[in-house]
C-alpha positions, 0 to 999 in steps of 0.5 A, spaced: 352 531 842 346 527 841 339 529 838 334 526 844 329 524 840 323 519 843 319 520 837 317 521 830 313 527 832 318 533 834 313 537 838 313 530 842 321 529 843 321 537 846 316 535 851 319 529 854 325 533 855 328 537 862 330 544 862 336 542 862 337 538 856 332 541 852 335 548 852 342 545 850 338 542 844 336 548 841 343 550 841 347 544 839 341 543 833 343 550 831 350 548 831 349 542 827 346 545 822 352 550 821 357 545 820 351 542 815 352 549 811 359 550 813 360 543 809 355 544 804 359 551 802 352 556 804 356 558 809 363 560 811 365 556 818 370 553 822 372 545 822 369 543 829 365 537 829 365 535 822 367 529 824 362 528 830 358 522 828 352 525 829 353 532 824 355 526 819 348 522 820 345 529 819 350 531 813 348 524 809 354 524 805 352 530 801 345 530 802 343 533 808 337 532 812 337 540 813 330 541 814 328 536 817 333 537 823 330 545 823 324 542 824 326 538 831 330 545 832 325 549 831 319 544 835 324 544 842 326 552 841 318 552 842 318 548 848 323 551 850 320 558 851 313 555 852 316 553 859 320 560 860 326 559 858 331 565 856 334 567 849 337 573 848 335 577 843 343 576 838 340 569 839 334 568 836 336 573 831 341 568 830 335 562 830 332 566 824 338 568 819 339 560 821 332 559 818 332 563 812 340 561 810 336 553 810 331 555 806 336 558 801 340 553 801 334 547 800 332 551 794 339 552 791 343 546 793 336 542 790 336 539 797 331 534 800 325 537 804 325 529 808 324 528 816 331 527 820 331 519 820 331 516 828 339 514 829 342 512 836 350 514 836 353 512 842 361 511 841 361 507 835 354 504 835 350 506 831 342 504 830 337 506 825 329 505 825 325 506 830 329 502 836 333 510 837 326 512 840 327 507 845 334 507 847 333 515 847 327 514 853 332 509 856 338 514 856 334 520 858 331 515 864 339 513 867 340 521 866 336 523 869 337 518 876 344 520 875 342 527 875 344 531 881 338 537 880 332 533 878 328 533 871 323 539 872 320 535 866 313 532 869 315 525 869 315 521 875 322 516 874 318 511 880 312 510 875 318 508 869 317 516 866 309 517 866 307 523 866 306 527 873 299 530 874 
């Protein structure tokens, strides 16, 4: 479980992915957020993935960045149905409740409105600040030359992932 993100912009992180990766995004921020809520007891949930580094970097001891990472899902769902990728209708009725119980939650637990901040996890390394963008364009690079369908994501792994025309 990662959050690919390349940028500070959310918008700019959902282009640079490929289908793949950028579908699963959506639900793996989905289900983050879940565990997020689960925990902060907004929600009844299971216990899956509350230790995961990535749902403990989100959760921020207490004082999630929830809507900060709503705003990275919601920037890479946008993505993907902009390219054409499917949804069921239960599932985007799930993106929305998702939205709303957010939204609650950040009223009634008086969370804070701040951005998701970089972090890199990989094992037991983790980086924070700007240098995550970095490592993620050179994981997502060694991902995509290891992938056996290629990237379908307008970036040219020849030219060290410039945009294709």
């Amino acid at each position: 479980m990662q959050i690919f993100r390349v940028s500070p912009n959310p918008n700019v992180s959902a282009e640079f992915l490929d289908n793949r990766r950028l579908s699963k995004q959506v639900l793996e921020l989905y289900q983050i957020i879940r565990v997020c809520l689960g925990e902060l007891g907004a929600i009844q949930t299971g216990t899956g993935y509350r230790n995961h580094p990535v749902v403990k970097a989100v959760y921020n001891e207490g004082n999630p960045y929830l809507w900060g990472a709503l705003e990275i899902m919601d920037a890479m769902n946008r993505e993907h149905l902009r390219r054409g990728g499917n949804q069921s209708e239960h599932f985007k009725n799930e993106l929305a409740d998702l939205r709303q119980i957010v939204e609650e939650a950040v009223e009634e637990y008086q969370l804070s409105h701040a951005k998701l901040p970089p972090f890199y996890v990989e094992g037991k390394v983790r980086i924070e600040g700007d240098e995550a963008y970095e490592l993620y364009q050179k994981l997502l690079y060694k991902k995509w030359r290891n992938d056996k369908i290629p990237p379908r994501c307008n970036i040219n792994l020849k030219n060290k992932g410039e945009r294709q025309k």
